[in-house]
C-alpha positions, 0 to 999 in steps of 0.5 A, spaced: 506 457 516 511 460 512 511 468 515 512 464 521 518 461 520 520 465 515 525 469 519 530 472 513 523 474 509 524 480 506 519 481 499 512 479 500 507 479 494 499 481 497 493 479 493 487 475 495 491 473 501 491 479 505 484 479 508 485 472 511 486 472 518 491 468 520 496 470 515 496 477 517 496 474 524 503 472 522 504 478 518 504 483 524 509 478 528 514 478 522 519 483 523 523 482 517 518 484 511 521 491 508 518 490 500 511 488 499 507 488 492 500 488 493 496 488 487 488 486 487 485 483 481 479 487 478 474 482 479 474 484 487 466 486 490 468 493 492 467 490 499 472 485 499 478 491 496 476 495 501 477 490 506 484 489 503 486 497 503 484 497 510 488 491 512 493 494 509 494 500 512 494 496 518 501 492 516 503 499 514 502 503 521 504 496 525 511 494 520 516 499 522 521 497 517 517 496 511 522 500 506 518 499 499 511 499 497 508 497 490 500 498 489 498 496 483 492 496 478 488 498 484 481 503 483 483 505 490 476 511 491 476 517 495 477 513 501 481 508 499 486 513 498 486 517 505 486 511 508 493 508 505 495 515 505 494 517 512 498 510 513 503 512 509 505 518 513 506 515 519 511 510 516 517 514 517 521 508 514 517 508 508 522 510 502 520 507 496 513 507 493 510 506 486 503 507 485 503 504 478 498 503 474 492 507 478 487 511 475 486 516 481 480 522 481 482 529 481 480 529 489 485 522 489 491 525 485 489 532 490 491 528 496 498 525 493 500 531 491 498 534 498 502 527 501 508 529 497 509 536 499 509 534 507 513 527 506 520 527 508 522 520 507 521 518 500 527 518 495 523 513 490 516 514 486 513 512 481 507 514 478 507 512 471 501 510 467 497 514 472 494 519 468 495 526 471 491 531 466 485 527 466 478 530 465 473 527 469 
């Protein structure tokens, strides 16, 4: 009801919600959303994140205007990553993004710095406690 009728929504906080059907249903009809935070908790079956990170890089392909993006505490994987980074990529809108609190692979910081050499967009990142020198 509320991303429904919530015409001026700007920020949008996503967590276990995201994977419900008819709030995305609404969300991808909602055209004023340009700042989500979306922050899983660690507790969620491998499955369900999955199933969340997809969901999002849908929002992100479908909402032309999002402008911000918060990814929090999240253990995206290999594939999470691409996935959200391919998103990412296509959303030339996209000026702010913090990547907060991720711990990320060799292979996964390899893919961010790979998207930051091609994008255009960004003007805002922050990659803190997100650490860069790690041994695996």
């Amino acid at each position: 009801m509320l991303l429904r009728t919530g015409k001026n929504l700007k920020f949008l906080y996503l967590d276990e919600i995201i994977c419900n059907p008819i709030i995305l249903e609404y969300f991808y009809k909602n055209t004023t959303v340009t700042f989500i935070d979306f922050h899983l908790s660690y507790g969620n079956s491998d499955y369900f994140k999955s199933m969340a990170i997809e969901e999002l890089a849908n929002i992100l392909y479908k909402n032309s205007i999002l402008t911000s993006l918060t990814i929090k505490s999240i253990l995206l994987g290999t594939e999470g990553m691409k996935l959200l980074l391919e998103a990412l990529d296509k959303n030339t809108a996209q000026n702010s993004l913090d990547f907060c609190s991720n711990w990320a692979s060799t292979e996964e910081r390899n893919m961010i710095a790979k998207f930051l050499c091609k994008n255009t967009t960004l003007k805002s990142l922050n990659l803190s406690f997100i650490d860069l020198d790690q041994k695996e």
